[in-house]
C-alpha positions as CSV (number, residue, x, y, z in Angstrom):
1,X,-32.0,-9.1,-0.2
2,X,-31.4,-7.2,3.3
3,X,-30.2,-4.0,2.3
4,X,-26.8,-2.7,4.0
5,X,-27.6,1.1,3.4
6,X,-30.4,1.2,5.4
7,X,-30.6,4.6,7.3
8,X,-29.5,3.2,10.4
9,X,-26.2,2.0,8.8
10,X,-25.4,5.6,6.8
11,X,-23.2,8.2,8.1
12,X,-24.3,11.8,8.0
13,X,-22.5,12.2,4.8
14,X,-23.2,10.0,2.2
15,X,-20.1,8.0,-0.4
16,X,-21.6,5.5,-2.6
17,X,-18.7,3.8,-3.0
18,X,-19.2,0.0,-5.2
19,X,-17.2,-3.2,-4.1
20,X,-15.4,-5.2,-6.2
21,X,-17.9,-8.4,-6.3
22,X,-17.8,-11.6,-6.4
23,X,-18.6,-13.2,-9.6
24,X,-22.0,-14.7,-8.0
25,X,-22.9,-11.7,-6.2
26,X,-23.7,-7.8,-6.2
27,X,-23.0,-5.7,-3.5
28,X,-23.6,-2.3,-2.6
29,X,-21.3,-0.8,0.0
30,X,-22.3,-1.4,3.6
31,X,-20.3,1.9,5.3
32,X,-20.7,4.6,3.4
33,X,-17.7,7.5,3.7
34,X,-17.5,10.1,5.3
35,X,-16.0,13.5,3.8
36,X,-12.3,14.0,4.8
37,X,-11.7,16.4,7.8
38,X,-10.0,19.6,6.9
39,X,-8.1,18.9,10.2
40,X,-4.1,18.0,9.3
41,X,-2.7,15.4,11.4
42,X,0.9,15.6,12.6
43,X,2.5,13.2,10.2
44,X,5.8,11.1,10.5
45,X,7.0,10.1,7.2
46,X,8.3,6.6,7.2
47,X,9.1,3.7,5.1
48,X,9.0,-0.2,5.2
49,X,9.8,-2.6,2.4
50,X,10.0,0.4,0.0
51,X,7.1,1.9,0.5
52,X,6.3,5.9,2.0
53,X,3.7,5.9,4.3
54,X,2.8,8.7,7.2
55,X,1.5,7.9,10.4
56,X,0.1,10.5,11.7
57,X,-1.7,10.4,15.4
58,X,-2.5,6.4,14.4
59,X,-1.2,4.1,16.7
60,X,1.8,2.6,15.1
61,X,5.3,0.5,16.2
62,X,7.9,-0.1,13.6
63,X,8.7,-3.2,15.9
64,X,5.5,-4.9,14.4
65,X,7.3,-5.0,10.6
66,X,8.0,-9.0,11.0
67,X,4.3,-9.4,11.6
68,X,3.2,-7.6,8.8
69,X,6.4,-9.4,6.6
70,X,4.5,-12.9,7.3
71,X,1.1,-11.6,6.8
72,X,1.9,-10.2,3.3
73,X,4.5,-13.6,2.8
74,X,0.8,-15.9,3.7
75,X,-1.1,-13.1,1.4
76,X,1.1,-13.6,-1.9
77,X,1.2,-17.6,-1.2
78,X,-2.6,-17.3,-1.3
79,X,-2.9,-15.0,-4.3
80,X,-0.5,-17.5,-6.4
81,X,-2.4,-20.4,-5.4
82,X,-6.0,-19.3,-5.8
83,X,-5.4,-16.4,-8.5
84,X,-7.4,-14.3,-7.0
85,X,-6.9,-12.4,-3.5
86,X,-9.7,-10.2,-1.7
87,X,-8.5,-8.8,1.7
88,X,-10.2,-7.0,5.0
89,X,-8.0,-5.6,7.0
90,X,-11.1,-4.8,9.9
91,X,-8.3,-2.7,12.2
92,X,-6.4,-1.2,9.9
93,X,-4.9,2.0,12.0
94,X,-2.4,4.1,9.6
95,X,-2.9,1.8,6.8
96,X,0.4,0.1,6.2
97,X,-0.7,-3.6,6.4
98,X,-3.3,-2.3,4.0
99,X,-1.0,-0.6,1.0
100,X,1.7,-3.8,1.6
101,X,-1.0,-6.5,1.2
102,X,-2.1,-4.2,-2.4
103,X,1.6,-3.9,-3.2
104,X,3.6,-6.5,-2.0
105,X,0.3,-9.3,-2.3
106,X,-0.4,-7.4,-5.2
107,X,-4.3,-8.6,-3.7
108,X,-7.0,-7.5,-6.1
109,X,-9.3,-5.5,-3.6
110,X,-8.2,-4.2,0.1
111,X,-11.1,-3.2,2.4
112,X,-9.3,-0.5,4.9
113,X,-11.4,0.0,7.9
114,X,-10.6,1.7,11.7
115,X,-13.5,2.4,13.9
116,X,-11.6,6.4,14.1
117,X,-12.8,8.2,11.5
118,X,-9.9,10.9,12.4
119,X,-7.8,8.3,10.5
120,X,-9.4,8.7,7.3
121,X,-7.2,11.6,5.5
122,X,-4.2,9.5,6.6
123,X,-5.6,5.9,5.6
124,X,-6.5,7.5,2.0
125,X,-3.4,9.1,1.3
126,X,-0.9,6.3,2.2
127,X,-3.3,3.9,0.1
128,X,-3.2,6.8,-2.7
129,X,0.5,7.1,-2.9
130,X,1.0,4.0,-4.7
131,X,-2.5,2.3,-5.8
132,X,-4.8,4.4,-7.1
133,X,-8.2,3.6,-6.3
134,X,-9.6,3.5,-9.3
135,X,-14.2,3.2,-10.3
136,X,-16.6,1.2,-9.4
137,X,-16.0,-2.7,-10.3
138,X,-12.3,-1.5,-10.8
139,X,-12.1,0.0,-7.3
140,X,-8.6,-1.6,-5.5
141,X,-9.7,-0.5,-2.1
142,X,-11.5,1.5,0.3
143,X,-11.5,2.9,3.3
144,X,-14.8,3.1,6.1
145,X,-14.6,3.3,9.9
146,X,-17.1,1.0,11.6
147,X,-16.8,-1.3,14.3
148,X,-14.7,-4.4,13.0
149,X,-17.7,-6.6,14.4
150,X,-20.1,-5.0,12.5
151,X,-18.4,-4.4,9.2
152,X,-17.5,-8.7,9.7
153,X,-21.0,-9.2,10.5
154,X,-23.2,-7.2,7.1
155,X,-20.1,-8.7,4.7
156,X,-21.9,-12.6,6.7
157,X,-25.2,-11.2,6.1
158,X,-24.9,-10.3,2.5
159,X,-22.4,-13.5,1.7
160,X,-19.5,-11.6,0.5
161,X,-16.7,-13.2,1.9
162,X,-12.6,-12.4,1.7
163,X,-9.5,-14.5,1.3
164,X,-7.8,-13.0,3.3
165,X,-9.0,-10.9,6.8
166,X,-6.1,-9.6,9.0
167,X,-7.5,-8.8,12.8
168,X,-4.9,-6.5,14.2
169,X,-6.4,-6.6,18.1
170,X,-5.7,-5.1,21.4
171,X,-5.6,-6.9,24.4
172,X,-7.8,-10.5,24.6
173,X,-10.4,-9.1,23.1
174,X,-11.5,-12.9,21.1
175,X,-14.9,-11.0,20.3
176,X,-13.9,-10.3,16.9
177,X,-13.2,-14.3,15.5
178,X,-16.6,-15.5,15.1
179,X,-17.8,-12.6,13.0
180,X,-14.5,-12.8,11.4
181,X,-15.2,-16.7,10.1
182,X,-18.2,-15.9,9.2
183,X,-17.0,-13.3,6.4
184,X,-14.2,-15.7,5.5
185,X,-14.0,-17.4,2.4
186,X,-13.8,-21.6,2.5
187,X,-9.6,-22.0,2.8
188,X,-9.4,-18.5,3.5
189,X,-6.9,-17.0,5.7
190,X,-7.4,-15.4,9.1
191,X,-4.7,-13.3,11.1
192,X,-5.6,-12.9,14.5
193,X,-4.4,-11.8,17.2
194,X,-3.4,-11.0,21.0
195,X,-1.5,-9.0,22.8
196,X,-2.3,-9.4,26.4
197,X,1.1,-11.2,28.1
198,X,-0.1,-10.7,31.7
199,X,-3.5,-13.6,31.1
200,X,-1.2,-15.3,28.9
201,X,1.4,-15.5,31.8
202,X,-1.5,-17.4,34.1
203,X,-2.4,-13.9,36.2
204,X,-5.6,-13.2,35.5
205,X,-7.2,-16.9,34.7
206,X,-11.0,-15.4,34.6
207,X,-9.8,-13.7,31.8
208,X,-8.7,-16.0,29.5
209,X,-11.7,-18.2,30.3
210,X,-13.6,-15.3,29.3
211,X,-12.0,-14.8,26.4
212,X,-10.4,-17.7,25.4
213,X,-12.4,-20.4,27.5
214,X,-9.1,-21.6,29.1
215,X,-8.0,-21.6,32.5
216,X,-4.6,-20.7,32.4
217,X,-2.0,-21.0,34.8
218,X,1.8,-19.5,35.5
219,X,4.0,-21.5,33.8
220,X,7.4,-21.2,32.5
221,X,7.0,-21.3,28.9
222,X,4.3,-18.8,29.5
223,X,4.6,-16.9,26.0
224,X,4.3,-20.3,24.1
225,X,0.8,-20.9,26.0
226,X,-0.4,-17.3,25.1
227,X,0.2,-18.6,21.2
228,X,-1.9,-21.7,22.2
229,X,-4.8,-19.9,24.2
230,X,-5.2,-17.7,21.2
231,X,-5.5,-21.1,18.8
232,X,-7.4,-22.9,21.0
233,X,-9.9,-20.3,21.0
234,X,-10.1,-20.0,17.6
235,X,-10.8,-23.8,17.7
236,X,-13.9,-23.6,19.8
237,X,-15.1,-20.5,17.4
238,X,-14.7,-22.6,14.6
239,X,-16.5,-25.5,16.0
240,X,-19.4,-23.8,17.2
241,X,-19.9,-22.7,13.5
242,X,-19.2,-26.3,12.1
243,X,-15.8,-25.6,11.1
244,X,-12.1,-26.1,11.6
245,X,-9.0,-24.3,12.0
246,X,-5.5,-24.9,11.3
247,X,-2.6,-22.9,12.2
248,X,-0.3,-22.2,9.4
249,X,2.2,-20.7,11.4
250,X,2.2,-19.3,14.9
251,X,4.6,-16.1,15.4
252,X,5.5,-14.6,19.2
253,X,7.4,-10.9,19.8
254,X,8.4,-9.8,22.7
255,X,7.5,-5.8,22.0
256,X,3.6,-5.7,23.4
257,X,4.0,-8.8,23.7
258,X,2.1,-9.6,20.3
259,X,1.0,-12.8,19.7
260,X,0.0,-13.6,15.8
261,X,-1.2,-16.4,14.4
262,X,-2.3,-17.5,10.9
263,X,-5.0,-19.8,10.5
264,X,-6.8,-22.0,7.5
265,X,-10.3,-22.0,7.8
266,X,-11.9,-25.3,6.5
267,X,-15.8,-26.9,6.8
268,X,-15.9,-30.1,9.0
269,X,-15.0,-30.5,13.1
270,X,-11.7,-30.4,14.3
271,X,-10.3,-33.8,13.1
272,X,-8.1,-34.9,15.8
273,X,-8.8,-33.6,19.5
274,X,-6.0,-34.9,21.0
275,X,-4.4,-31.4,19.9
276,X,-7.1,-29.8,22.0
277,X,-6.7,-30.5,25.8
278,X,-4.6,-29.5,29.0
279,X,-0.9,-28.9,29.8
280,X,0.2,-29.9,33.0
281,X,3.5,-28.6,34.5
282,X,5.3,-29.8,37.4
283,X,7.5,-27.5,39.9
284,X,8.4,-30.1,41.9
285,X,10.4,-32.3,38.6
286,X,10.0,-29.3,35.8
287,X,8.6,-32.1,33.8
288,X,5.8,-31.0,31.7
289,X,2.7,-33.2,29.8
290,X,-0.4,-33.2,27.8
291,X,-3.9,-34.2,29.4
292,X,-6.9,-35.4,27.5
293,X,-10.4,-34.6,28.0
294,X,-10.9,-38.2,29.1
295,X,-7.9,-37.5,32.0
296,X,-9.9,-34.8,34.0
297,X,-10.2,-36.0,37.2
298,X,-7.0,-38.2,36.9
299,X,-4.6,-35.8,36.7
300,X,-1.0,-36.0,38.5
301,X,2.6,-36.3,37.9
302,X,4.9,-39.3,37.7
303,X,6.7,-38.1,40.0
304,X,4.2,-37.8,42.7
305,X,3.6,-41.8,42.6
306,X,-0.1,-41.3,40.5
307,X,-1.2,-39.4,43.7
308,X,-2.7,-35.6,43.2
309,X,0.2,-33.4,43.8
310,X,0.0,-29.6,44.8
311,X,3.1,-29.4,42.4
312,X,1.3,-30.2,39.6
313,X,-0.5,-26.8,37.6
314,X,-2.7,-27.4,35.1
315,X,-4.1,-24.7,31.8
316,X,-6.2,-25.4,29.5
317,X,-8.0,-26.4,27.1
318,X,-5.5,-25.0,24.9
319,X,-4.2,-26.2,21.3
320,X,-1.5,-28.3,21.9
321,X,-0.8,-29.7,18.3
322,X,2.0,-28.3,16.1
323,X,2.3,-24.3,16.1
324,X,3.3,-24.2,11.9
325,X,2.8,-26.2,9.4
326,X,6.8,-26.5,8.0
327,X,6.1,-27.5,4.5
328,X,3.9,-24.1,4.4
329,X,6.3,-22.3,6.2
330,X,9.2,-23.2,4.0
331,X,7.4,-22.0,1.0
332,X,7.1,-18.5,3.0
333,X,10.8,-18.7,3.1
334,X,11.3,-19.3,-0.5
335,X,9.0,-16.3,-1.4
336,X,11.2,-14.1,0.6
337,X,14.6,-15.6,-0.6
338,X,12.6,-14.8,-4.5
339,X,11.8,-11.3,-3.0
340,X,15.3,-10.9,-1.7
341,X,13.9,-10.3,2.0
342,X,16.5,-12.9,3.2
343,X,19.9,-13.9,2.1
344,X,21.8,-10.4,3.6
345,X,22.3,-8.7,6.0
346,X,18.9,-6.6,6.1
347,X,17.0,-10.2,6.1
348,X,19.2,-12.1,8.8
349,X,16.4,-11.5,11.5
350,X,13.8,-13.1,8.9
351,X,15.6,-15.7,7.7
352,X,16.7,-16.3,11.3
353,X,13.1,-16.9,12.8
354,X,11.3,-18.6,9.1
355,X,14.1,-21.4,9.6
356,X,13.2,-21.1,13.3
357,X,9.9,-22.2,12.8
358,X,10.3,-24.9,10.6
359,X,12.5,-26.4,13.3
360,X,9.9,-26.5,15.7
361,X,7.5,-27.7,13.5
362,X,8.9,-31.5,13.9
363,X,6.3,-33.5,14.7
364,X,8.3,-35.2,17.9
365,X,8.5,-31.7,19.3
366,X,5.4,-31.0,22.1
367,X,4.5,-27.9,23.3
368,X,6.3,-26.0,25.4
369,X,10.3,-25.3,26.5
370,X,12.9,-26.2,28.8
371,X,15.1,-23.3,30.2
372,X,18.8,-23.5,30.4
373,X,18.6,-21.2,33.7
374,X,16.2,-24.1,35.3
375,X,18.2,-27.4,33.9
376,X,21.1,-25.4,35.4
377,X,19.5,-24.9,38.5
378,X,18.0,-28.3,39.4
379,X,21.3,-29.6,38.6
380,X,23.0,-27.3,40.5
381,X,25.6,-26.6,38.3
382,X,26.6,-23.7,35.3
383,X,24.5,-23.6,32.5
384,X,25.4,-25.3,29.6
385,X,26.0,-23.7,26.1
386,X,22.8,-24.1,24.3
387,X,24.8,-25.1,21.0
388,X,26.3,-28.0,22.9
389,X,23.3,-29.1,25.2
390,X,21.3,-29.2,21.6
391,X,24.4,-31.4,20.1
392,X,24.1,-34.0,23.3
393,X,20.6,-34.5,23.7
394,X,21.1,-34.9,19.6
395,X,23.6,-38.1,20.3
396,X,21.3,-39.2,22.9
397,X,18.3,-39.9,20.3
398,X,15.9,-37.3,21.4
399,X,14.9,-34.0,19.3
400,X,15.4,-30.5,20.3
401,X,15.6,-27.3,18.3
402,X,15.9,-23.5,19.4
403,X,12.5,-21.8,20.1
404,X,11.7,-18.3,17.9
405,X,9.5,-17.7,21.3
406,X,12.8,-17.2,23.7
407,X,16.6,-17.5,23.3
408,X,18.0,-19.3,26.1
409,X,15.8,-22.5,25.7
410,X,15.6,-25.4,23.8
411,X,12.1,-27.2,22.6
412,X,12.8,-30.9,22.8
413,X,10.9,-34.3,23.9
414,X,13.9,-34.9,26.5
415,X,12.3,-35.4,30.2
416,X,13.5,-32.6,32.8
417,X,15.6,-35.3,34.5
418,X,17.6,-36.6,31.3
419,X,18.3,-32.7,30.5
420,X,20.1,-32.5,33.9
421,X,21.9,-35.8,33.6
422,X,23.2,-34.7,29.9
423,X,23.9,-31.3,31.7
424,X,26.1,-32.7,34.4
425,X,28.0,-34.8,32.1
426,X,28.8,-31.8,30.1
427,X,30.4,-30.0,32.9
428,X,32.0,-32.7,34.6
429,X,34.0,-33.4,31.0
430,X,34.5,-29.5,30.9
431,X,36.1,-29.8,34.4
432,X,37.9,-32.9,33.7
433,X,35.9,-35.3,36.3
């Protein structure tokens, strides 16, 4: 067997630290420790869900709490399903996401590793606060600081895979899924994610071809694509490698921006591909539509009478199937209601965005939004309440729910032109007409 503590692999200063193993398999730890640094970090004491932790000089936002609610929420679902929950968290900066998936996923084993080993003293002592870290076969965690890629790619190498890997990211940098698949278990969990808004948005198109392999565009509902580049790129990872993702849920904030998404990880090819394509958008008619691979070539807009239009933008390939998966979603919000993370007035923000999501999860729902501001001004009138527009296009037989992405628009499979029609009719009651 290839031996991970080669010399080229070992620090200066030796650890030989043991890793909880799998039942089939004995492994000695592939990043060794390095001695803590005398040097004391400024620290910032602060707590989330009950639990101390200090920052230090680690890059940290308390905005990111929601993201780490619904990673340890997925973690715990896991952990009751399978009975058993081992997690990598391959970025892990101060260590929060680390000590809540121990504490509030109660997971068996947390692997804690940051590329800066000026993090270690802090890592350590948030982890050590609650969870001690306990000998050998009994360790809970650990902390190392390797490149992610690397750590992903010796856990492949000596087949000992997690439940559960959480890839905290910068940018678009889509370098770390393929090694992170590779050390994920069969029906393991995988929490990626982005946070570059300006390729999302359809500026810099190279780059999320780079990346992502999709040419994206501007387009209106541009925060809703940057969810579906990220998953479509996952989707071509996975396939390459003979497997197939599914998104669990799909979660957008507007601090960063940060884009998170959970995804299943499951042997086979993607089953159905008409989730994997184009999105066309037209600025002429705002009307927007899904192209298949089998449609290159032949793309245009109804409204431009089948002819090629200069109106009509097109991104892709991107995911364009369902962004959660509600029945998982509303076992999330079941958990939290059980944990008491929902239900007052401390968990109206959670509450607010789970139900959110399984609203958008309808399966008559496609991708994308329609803006108020825009229905408003095609029609050339005042926008419309959202409550009310929602209640009209209801009476009218056509679906539409509030978006978690944005909160002036409305996710529904009503055409652009219908939406004003229903728009003008609202005002012309309002004005008496």
């Amino acid at each position: 067997m290839f031996n991970l503590s080669t010399p080229f692999l070992v620090p200066p200063f030796q650890f030989n630290a043991k890793i909880p193993q799998n039942p089939n398999s004995r492994f000695n730890n592939p990043c060794q420790l390095k001695p803590a640094s005398n040097n004391i970090c400024k620290s910032e004491c602060r707590t989330e869900r009950g639990l101390e932790f200090q920052t230090g000089d680690t890059f940290f936002r308390h905005e990111s709490a929601t993201g780490r609610d619904l990673g340890v929420l997925a973690a715990s679902l896991y952990k009751k399903s399978k009975g058993e929950l081992r997690v990598l968290d391959a970025l892990c900066g101060c260590g929060i996401r680390s000590l809540r998936y121990l504490v509030g996923a109660e997971a068996d084993f947390v692997w804690a590793n940051d590329a800066n080993d000026e993090y270690r003293r802090i890592i350590s002592e948030n982890l050590s606060r609650v969870v001690q870290r306990g000998l050998d076969d009994e360790r809970r965690w650990t902390v190392t600081h390797f490149d992610a890629n690397r750590v992903m790619a010796e856990c492949y190498l000596q087949r000992e895979y997690f439940d559960f890997i959480d890839v905290d990211s910068f940018g678009s940098d889509s370098s770390f899924l393929r090694s992170a698949m590779n050390a994920l278990k069969l029906d393991g969990l995988l929490y990626v994610t982005c946070t570059d808004g300006y390729t999302s948005g359809g500026h810099r198109p190279c780059q999320s071809l780079a990346a992502y392999g999709a040419y994206v565009r501007p387009m209106p509902y541009s925060n809703e694509v940057g969810l579906r580049m990220l998953i479509g790129g996952a989707v071509r990872e996975a396939s390459v490698l003979g497997y197939r993702v599914t998104p669990l849920f799909s979660y957008y904030s507007y601090h960063g921006p940060v884009f998170r998404v959970m995804l299943q990880l499951n042997r086979g090819k993607l089953v159905d591909h008409r989730h994997y394509g184009f999105i066309g958008y037209c600025h002429s008619c705002g009307s927007s539509q899904a192209f298949s691979w089998d449609e290159l070539g032949h793309m245009s807009c109804p409204c431009s009478d089948s002819k090629v239009s200069k109106s009509l933008v097109v991104s892709g390939p991107l995911w364009t199937g369902p962004l959660h998966n509600a029945a998982y979603v509303t076992q999330m919000l079941n958990l939290a209601e059980q944990w008491g993370w929902v239900g007052n007035v401390n968990g109206d923000e959670l509450e607010k965005l789970l139900k959110q999501m399984v609203d958008e999860s309808d399966p008559k729902l496609s991708f994308g939004y329609i803006k108020l501001d825009e229905v408003a001004s095609r029609a050339k009138i005042n926008s419309p309440p959202l409550r009310i527009m929602m209640s009209a296009m209801h009476q009218e037989g056509y679906v539409a729910s509030r978006s978690h992405i944005s909160p002036n628009v409305i996710k529904t499979n009503c055409p652009m032109a219908v939406c004003m029609r229903i728009a003008k009719k609202l005002q012309n009651s309002c004005t008496g007409e």
